[in-house]
C-alpha positions in Angstrom: 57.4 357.3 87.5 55.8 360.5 86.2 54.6 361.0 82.6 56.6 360.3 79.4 56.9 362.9 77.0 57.1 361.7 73.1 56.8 364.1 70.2 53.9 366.6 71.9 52.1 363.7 73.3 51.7 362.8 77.2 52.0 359.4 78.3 52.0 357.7 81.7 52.2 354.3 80.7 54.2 352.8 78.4 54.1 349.1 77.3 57.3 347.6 76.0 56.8 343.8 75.2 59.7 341.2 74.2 60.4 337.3 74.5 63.5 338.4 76.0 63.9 337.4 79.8 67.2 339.2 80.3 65.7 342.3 78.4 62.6 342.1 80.9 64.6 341.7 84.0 67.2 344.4 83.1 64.3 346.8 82.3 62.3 346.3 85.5 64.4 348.0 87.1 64.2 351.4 85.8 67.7 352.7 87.3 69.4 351.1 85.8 68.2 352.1 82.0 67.3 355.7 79.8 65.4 355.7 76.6 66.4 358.5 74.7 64.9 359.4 70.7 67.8 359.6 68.6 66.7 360.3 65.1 68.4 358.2 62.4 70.0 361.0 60.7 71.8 362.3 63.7 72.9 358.8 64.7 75.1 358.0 61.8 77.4 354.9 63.1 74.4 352.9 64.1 72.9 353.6 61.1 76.3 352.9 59.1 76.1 349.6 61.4 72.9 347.8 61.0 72.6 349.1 56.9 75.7 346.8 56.6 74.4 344.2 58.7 71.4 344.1 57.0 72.9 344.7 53.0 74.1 341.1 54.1 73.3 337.5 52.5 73.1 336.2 56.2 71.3 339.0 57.9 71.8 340.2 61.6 
């Protein structure tokens, strides 16, 4: 797979852990996902998104 790069730091392993079977499944096969850093401030709509979701009685 190579090595990761994440900010200035080398990584050839990364552990991603989750109770989530479908998560797991889908990301065992590493075709068929990217991981990109997006920081919040340049992702406005998600961040409009889940501070509604969150400024919510209920939650998520």
């Amino acid at each position: 797979m190579g090595h990761s790069r994440w900010y200035g730091r080398i990584y050839d392993r990364i552990v991603i852990q989750t109770d989530n079977m479908e998560v797991i499944k889908l990301l065992q096969n590493e075709e068929n996902w990217l991981i990109e850093y997006v920081p919040r401030n340049e992702n406005r709509k998600a961040n409009s998104i889940t501070k509604l979701a969150f400024n919510r009685e209920e939650g998520l």
